[in-house]
NUKOLSE-476514 format. One record per residue (C-alpha): residue in one letter; x, y, z. Coordinates in steps of 0.05 Angstrom, whole numbers, plus 5000, padded with zeros to 4 digits. Layout:
residues N
AXYZ...
***
This chain:
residues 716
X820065524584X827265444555X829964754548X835264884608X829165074648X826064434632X831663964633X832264274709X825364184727X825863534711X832763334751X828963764802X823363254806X827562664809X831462914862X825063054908X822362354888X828862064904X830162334976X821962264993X823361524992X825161125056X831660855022X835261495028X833561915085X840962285095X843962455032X849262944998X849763144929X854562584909X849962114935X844562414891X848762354833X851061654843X842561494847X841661984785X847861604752X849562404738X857662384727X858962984693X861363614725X856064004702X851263564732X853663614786X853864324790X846364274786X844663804843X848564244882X843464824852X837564454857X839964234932X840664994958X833965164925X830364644957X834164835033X830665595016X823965284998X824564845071X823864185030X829463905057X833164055121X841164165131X844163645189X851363775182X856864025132X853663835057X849163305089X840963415082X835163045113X827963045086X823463445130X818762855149X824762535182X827163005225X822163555274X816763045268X812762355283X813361725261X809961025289X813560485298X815159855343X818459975407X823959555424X827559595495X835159365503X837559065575X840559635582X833759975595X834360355526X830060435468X828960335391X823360465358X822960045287X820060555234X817560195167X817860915124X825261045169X831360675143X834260735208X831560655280X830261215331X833461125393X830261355457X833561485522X829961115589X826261805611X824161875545X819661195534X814161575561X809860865593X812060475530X814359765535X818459285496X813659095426X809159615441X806460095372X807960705394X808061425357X815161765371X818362465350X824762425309X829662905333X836363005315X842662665297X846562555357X849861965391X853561515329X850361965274X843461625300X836561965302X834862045369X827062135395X822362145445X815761635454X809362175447X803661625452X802360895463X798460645409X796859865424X800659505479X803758915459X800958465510X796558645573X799757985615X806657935656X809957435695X812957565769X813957495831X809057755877X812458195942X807258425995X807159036049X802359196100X798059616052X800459425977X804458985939X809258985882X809658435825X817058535799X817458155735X825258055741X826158215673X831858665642X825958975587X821959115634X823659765670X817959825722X813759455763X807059385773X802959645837X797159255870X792759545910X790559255982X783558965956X787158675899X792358275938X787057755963X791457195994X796857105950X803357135989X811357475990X815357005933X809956735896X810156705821X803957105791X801057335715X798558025729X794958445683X794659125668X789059515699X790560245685X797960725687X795861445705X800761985680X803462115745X804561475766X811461205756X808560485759X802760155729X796859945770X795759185758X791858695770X794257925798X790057425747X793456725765X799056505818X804455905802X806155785867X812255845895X817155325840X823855735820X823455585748X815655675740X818756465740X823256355684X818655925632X811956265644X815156875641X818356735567X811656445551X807957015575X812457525531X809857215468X802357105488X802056355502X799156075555X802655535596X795355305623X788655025580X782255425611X776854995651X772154875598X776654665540X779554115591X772653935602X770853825532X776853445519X775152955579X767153005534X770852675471X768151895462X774551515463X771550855439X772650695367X765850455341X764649805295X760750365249X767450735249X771350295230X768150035169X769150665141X776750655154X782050235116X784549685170X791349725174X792649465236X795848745216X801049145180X808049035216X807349875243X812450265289X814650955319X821251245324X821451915379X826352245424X826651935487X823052445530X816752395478X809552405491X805252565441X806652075376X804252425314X806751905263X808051125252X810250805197X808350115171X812449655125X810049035082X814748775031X810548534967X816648114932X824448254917X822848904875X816649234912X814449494985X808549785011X809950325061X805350755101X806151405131X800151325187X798552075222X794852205287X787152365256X786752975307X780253265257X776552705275X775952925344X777253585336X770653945295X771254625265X767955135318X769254645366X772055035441X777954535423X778654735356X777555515379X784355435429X788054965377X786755525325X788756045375X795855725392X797055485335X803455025344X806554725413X812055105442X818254655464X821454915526X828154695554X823754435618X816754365591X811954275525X806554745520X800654295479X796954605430X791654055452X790053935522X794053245546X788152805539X788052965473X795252955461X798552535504X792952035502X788051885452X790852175389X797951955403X800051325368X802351005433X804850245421X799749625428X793350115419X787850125369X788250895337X784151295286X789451585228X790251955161X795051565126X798751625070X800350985033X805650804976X808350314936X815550384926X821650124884X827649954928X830550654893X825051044929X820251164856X813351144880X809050694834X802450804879X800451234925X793851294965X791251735019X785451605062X783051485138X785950895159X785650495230X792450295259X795649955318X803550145329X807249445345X813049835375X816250455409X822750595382X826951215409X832051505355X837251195399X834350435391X832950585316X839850795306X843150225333X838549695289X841450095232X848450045252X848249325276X841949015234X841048715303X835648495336X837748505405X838549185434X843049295494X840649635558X845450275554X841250415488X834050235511X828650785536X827550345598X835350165613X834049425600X836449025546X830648925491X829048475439X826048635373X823448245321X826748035251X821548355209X823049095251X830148985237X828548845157X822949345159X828049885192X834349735150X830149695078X827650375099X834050635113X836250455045X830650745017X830951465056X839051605028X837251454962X830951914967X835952325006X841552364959X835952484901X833753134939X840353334944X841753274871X835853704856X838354224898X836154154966X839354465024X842154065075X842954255144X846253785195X846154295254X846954075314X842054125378X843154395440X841153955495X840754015567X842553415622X837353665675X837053525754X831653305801X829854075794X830954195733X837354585735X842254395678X847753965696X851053845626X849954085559X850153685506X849953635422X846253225379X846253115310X841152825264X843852125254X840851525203X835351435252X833652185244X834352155168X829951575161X823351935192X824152565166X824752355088X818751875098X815152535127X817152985074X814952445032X808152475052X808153225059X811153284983X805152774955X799553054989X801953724965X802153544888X795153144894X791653814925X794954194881X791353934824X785354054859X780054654852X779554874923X784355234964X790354884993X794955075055X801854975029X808455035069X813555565030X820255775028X822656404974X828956494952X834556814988X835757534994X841257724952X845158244995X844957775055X848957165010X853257704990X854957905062X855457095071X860657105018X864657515048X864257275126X866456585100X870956815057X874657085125X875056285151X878056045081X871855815042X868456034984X861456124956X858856114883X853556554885X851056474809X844156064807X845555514773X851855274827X848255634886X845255034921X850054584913X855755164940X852255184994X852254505007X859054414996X860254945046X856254565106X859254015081X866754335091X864654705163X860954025187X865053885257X869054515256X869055055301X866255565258X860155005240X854755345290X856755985267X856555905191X850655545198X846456075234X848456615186X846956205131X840256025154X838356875164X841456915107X835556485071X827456755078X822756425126X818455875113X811256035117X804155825108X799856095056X795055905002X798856184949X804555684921X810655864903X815455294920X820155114975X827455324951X830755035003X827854295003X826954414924X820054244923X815354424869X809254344924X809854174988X805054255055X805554085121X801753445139X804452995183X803653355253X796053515281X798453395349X802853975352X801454475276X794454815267X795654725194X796253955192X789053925218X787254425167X791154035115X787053365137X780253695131X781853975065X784753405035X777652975064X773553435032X777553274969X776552524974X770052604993X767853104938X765553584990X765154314984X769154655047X769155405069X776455645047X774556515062X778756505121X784656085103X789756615086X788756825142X788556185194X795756075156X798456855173X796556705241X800256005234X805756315208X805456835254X805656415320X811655885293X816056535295X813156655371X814055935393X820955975359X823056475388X820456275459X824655615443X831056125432X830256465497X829055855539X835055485508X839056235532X836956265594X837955565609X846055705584X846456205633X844355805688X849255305670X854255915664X852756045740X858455805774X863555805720X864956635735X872556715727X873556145678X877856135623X874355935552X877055735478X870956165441X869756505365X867757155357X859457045328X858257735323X860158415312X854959055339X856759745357X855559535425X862358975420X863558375400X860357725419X863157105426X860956325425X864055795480X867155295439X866054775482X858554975500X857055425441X853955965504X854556585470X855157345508X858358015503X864758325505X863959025499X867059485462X869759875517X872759255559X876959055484X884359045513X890059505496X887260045455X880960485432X878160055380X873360335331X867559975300X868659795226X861159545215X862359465132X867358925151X864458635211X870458835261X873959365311X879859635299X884859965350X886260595328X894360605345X895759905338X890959655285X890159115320X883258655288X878258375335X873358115268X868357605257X870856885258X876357025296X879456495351X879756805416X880456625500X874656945535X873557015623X867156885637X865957605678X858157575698X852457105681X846057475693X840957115700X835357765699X838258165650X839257445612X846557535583X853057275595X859257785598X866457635575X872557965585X877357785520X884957575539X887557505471
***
């Protein structure tokens, strides 16, 4: 073989690597060079000739003028997840596809929304995207649905209300029992024949008739928690012996003269931490970080532990907690309620007024919480190192006296958490001061006012004692042989700051994205949107912008606190892997061996369900913004355009930060085409800029409360 022969072969096998992978599925010869780094003519020349060869062999396929496709793209299946628009359209999300495969409403083929499902990839059509059809359901996503129940003579219906959700689901006459028209029902999948439009199902629990029972259960019933405990894991919790025992606490160090308090949101019920302060003299204090000891009642292969392991984490609803324990667990004898003996795993330090730790000790402890602070109480000891607290500021609306030593404890600790604070901050920790979204609720739980809050002193105060603890405990099981569940955070993707970059280079800042001045650019840029308009905005791309947090047994650091080690220790009540955090770090103390097989995989779960419960948490917060968007149809709005999607632009209320859609169609004056590398439309005849960031007025044109979106009409 000549050396031209060869030197072709070769470029010929590079070329058929390159367009086999799932980076570049539609490609031209320019393309190929670029990815060859070929820049010669003559190169060239022979892409193109390697290109033509390939089209006669049938390795690659020809989609338009000069463009190709690989043939396992296009004319064949793929699996992937199905993912269903309110529009009643699909997507299926292929890992080996670069792009997703959208699938027209007759096409799904019995498929529902997060459903694995094998599809055919056919052509190139609407918007240069692959469109397919669904061939076969693989696994459903979930078996369970939420609606309400509608009854004939012989059948029923059980319309689940939701936009996804394109069908709904038949019950037969022996199946309807006596469940009545307008009842709220979880119905289960029994079988869908091909020649039924609708799915059989099968009613497995009613809710009774309460409006917004629809609208949580529902949410909670999309991501596979359930909003009720079964019978015999609320039997076992009522089993537990709630008497601490003299034997007990001999084993436990007694901690209960030490001055010890809790600082919650108003609204809370399960108490997962106290903190106890004792100063030693001018230079030294003793602190303790004192944690619900949920382990101690909750035994591996326990039913408890069996649900608890199963849920994983609480979910936090606009209108209701979901427990991960039952409530007599939760609510009752693990939380650290004031003026009541309690079994804990505390963490215990001895500090220097500049936060160094001198000591530190970890062990089961037995406490008693003096008081019950809310973050509202807390705050105003801070600000007035007062002891009298006045009754607009109180959790029961009375005025409220504390002692001196709460008001010393309190403001010493405050001292201590910004110095610790500030220390972080040096080191390269990311600080977010996003603020909440609250909801003012009525006598039935309809939102009456939405309101912000943002982490004050108060706030700050708990959460560096807690990341205190979770930091220590960390580094001391790190040292250790077995196992350990830590909490971790990678760096961030590098594309995604660059796309930051430039979206905040659009509202006048900028960001230094070399490593060394990373961290603190990006703290000088919350710092410099903190109170703006743009702050909600900038700090939700930010945050995609950075990977998620997780839970795994292999350590790598948390970037964004700039932790070496860190874990997650300091809430049982409501996180799986506290408890398994306590049990491991027991077995350490104790010099006892534990079983540590499955736990990789207890954390993937873990992991797995905080994105769920998260994600729950986002919908509820929606859906509760559009029923406070009811009656405002026809109102004017100051808003920011948040985003920027073939489908239009959407935009964020100002005053409420409610976010919906304008669509591209509805932009005024002009066809506007979508300019996605740049994150805007453009009109084509008056080049008139409808970007990201922009200030804009917005009507308020529909809040739909089933399809769960708000629609705006832009006036500016």
């Amino acid at each position: 073989m000549s050396k031209k022969k060869k030197e072709l072969k070769g470029l010929e096998r590079k070329i058929t690597t390159l367009i086999s992978s799932p980076t570049l599925k539609e490609f031209n010869y320019k393309q190929i060079a670029f990815s060859l780094g070929v820049k010669d003519t003559k190169g060239r020349n022979d892409i193109i000739k390697i290109l033509n060869n390939l089209l006669k062999k049938e390795k690659i396929i020809k989609t338009g003028r000069g463009k190709f496709v690989a043939p396992a793209v296009q004319g064949e299946t793929t699996v992937g997840v199905l993912e269903i628009t309110t529009t009643g359209r699909g997507y299926v999300v292929c890992e080996d596809l670069d792009e997703d495969v959208m699938v027209e409403n007759r096409y799904l083929n019995k498929g529902l929304h997060g459903d694995k499902v094998e599809v055919f990839v056919g052509e190139k059509k609407y918007k240069n995207r692959y469109e397919g059809k669904v061939v076969n359901v693989l696994k459903r996503n979930k078996k369970v649905f939420v609606g309400v129940f509608e009854k004939n003579k012989e059948y029923g219906f059980v319309n689940t209300r939701n936009a996804r959700m394109y069908t709904d689901f038949f019950i037969e006459k022996e199946e309807m029992k006596g469940y009545k028209t307008g009842e709220t029902v979880a119905v289960e999948i029994k079988k869908w024949e091909k020649s039924n439009s609708s799915p059989e199902g099968k009613i497995i629990k009613t809710f009774g008739f309460e409006n917004n029972a629809l609208d949580s259960y529902s949410i909670l019933y999309e991501y596979g928690f359930s909003p009720e405990f079964e019978e015999e894991v609320e039997k076992e919790a009522q089993k537990i012996n709630k008497k601490i025992t003299k034997e007990e606490e001999r084993k436990r160090r007694d901690m209960r003269k030490q001055m010890t308090f809790t600082i919650d949101p108003v609204d809370a019920k399960d108490f997962d931490d106290a903190i106890s302060f004792k100063r030693i003299n001018n230079e030294r204090i003793e602190v303790g970080v004192h944690i619900a000891d949920v382990s101690h009642y909750v035994t591996p292969g326990s039913i408890i532990d069996e649900e608890a392991q199963k849920r994983a984490t609480s979910v936090y609803l606009v209108d209701r907690v979901i427990p991960m324990l039952p409530e007599t667990l939760s609510n009752n004898l693990c939380s650290l309620r004031p003026n009541e003996e309690k079994l804990t795993f505390s963490a215990v330090f001895i500090m220097k007024k500049n936060g160094e730790v001198l000591e530190e000790w970890f062990g089961k402890t037995i406490t008693e919480s003096n008081y019950r602070l809310s973050y509202e109480e807390a705050q105003h000891i801070i600000e007035s190192e007062d002891n009298i607290i006045p009754e607009e500021k109180t959790i029961l609306n009375k005025e409220k006296k504390v002692s001196d030593s709460l008001v010393e404890a309190i403001t010493a600790l405050n001292n201590i958490a910004k110095t610790i604070r500030k220390k972080r901050i040096n080191k390269g920790a990311i600080i977010f001061d996003k603020s909440e979204i609250k909801f003012k609720l009525d006598e039935k739980n309809k939102p009456k006012e939405v309101v912000f809050k943002t982490a004050k002193s108060a706030n700050k105060l708990i959460e560096e004692f807690m990341l205190l603890a979770n930091k220590k405990v960390a580094e001391k099981m790190k040292k250790g042989k077995e196992r350990f569940v830590f909490r971790v955070h990678d760096q961030p993707d590098e594309e995604k700051l660059k796309n930051l970059q430039a979206v905040v280079k659009k509202f006048g800042y900028s960001l230094n994205l070399g490593k060394s001045d990373l961290n603190s650019s990006l703290n000088t840029l919350l710092e410099s949107t903190f109170g703006k308009n743009e702050q909600n905005l900038i700090d939700t791309l930010m945050i995609r912008s950075m990977s998620k947090a997780e839970y795994t047994t292999k350590n790598i650091g948390h970037y964004g606190l700039s932790f070496d080690n860190y874990t997650h220790f300091t809430s049982p009540i409501r996180r799986y892997p506290d408890v398994l955090v306590h049990r491991l770090i027991e077995a350490e103390i104790k010099k006892q061996k534990i079983q540590t097989e499955e736990l990789e995989k207890l954390c993937n779960h873990s992991t797995h369900m905080e994105i769920l419960a998260t994600k729950a948490e986002r919908d509820s917060i929606k859906l509760m913004q559009i029923k406070y968007m009811l009656d405002k149809e026809g109102k004017i709005f100051e808003a920011v355009i948040s985003g920027v999607t073939a489908r239009g632009v959407f935009v964020e209320v100002v005053e409420n930060k409610c976010e919906g859609l304008v669509k591209a169609k509805d932009l005024p004056g002009d066809f506007y085409v979508h300019d996605e590398k740049n994150h805007q439309f453009v009109g084509e005849k008056t080049g008139k800029k409808y970007q990201l960031g922009d200030k804009t007025r917005v009507m308020l044109m529909k809040a739909d409360q089933v399809k769960r979106r708000l629609d705006f009409q832009i006036l500016s």
